[in-house]
C-alpha positions in Angstrom: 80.9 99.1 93.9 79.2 98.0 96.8 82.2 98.7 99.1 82.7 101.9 97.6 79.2 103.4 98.7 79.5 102.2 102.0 82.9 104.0 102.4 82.3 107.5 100.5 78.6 107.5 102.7 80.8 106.7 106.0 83.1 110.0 105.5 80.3 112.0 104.4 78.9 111.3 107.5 82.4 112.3 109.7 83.1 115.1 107.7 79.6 117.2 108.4 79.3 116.2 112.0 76.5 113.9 111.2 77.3 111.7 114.4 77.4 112.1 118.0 81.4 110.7 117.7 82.3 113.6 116.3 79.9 116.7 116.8 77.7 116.0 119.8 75.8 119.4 118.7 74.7 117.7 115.8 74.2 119.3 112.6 71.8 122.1 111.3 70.6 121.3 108.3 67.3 123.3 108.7 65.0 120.5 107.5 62.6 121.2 110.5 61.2 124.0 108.6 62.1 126.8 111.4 65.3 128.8 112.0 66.5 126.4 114.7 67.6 129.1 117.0 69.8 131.0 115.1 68.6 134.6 115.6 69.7 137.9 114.4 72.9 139.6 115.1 71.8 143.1 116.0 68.9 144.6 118.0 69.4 147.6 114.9 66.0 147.9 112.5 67.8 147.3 110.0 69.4 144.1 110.9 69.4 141.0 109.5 65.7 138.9 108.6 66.1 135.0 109.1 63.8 132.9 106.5 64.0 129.1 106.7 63.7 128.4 102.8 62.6 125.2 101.3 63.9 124.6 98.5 67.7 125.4 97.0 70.1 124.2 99.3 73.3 122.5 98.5 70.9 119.7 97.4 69.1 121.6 95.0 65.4 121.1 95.3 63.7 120.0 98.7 66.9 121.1 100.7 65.9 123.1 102.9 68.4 126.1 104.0 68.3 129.0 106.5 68.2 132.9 104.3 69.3 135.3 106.0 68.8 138.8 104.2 69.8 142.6 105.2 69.7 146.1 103.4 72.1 148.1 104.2 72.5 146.7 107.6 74.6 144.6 109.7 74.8 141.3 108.4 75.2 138.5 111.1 73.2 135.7 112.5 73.7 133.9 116.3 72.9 130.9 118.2 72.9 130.8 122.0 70.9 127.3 122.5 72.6 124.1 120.9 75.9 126.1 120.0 76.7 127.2 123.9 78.6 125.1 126.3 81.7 123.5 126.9 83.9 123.1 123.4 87.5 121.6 125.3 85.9 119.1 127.4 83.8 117.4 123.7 87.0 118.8 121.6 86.0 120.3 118.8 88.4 122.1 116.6 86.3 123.8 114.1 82.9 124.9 113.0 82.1 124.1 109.4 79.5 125.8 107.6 78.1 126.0 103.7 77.1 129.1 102.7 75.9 131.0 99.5 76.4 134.8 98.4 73.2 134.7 96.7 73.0 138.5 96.2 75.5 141.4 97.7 76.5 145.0 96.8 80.0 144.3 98.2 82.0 141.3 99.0 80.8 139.2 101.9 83.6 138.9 104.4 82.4 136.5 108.0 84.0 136.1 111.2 83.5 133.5 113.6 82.4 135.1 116.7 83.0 133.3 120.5 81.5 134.7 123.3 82.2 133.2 127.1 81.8 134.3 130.4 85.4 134.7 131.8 87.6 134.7 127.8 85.5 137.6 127.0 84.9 137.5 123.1 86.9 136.3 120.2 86.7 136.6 116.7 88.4 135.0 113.5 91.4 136.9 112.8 91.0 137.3 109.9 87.8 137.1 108.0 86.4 134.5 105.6 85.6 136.0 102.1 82.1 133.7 100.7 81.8 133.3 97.1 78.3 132.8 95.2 77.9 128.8 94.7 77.1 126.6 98.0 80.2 125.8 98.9 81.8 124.7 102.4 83.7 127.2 105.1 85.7 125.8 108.0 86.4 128.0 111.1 89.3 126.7 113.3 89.1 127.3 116.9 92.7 127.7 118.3 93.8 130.8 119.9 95.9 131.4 116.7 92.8 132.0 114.0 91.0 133.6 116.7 91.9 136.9 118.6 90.8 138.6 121.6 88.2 141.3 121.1 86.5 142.3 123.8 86.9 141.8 128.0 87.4 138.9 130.2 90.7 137.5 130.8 91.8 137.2 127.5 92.1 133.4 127.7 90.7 131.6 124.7 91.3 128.0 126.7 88.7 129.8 129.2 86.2 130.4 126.2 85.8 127.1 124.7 85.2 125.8 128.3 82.1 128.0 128.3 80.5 129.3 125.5 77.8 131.8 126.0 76.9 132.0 122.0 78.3 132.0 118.8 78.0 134.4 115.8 78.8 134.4 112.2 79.2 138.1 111.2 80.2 140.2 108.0 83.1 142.2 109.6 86.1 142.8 106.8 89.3 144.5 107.4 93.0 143.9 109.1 91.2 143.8 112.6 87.4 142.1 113.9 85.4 145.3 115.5 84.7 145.3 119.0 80.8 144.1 120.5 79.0 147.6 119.4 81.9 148.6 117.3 79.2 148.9 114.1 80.7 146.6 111.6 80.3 147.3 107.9 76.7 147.6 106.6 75.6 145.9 103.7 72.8 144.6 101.6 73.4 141.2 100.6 71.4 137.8 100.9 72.8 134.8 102.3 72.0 131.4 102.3 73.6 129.2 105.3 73.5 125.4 106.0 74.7 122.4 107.2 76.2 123.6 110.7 78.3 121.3 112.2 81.7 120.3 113.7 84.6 119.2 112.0 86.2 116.4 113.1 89.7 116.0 114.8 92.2 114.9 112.2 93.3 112.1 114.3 89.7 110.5 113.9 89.6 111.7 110.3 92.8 109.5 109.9 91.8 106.3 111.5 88.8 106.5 109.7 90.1 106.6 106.2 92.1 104.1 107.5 89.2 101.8 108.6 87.7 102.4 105.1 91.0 101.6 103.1 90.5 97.8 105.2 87.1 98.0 104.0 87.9 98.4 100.6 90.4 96.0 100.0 88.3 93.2 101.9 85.5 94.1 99.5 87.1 94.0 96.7 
């Protein structure tokens, strides 16, 4: 039993980014109390309103999770402090996220949103739809699940070598609208958590690995 723990608390830890091996950004889990720089998507009044909450995360009570609420506005939340900088050179393939419809007059549909100084802007191809429940999303970052939006040179390579900020954004339909294109408005209430990277499946791999060792050594 003893063996087991130590194995199912090793993934848990790879698999949400919780060490520096695999997402030097760390992981937001909002425990802090404040909105750790995520900030509103849209300068429009009737944007979105961040809330760290502290209770009702994926943990249930005590968890604290970042709300982020609109009415009838455009629903998206940013970060251009400890999600900017150079994603090739640390080589991380996806952003993971758990999130929470917790209210909505229409369906909640995000997009992962890259912005960098000579790529221009990419989005998600094609958008996520978010359930009710806390359960986990996982955006990749190739140049195949996201699509040029918006200027530069249309290089995705050239945007993970320099991120300027990143934005989750409720943006349905066949395309992602352009910077200033007015997404869809809604009213809805959203609870996020637990930002982090995913891990490349090569490390995933040895690590099970390394725990299959551990497990028969154990037991």
């Amino acid at each position: 039993m003893c063996a087991l723990l130590i194995a199912a608390s090793t993934l848990s830890v790879v698999l949400t980014g919780g060490g520096e091996f695999i997402c030097p950004y760390g992981i937001d889990t909002f425990e802090d109390g404040t909105t750790l720089n995520w900030g509103g998507g849209t300068l429009n009044p009737n944007g979105p309103v961040l809330a760290n909450i502290p209770d009702g995360g994926p943990l249930g009570l005590g968890d604290n999770y970042l709300q982020v609420s609109v009415d009838g506005g455009y629903l998206a939340f940013r970060n251009a402090t400890q999600w900017a900088g150079d994603y090739a050179l640390l080589g991380i393939p996806a952003i993971a996220i758990d999130l929470d419809v917790m209210s909505a007059d229409d369906d909640v549909e995000l997009r992962l949103v890259m912005y960098g100084f000579d790529g221009g802007v990419w989005a998600s191809a094609t958008p996520v739809l978010i359930v009710p429940g806390w359960n986990t999303y996982a955006f990749p970052l190739n140049d195949i699940a996201m699509t040029h939006v918006q200027g530069g040179s249309g290089d995705f390579a050239d945007v993970l070598g320099d991120v300027v900020r990143i934005q989750f954004r409720h943006d349905p339909g066949a395309a992602p609208t352009p910077p200033g294109g007015g997404p869809a408005t809604i009213a809805a209430v959203l609870g996020v958590d637990n930002i982090h990277c995913m891990p490349e499946p090569g490390a995933l791999i040895l690590l099970v690995t390394g725990i299959a060792v551990l497990l028969r050594r154990k037991c």
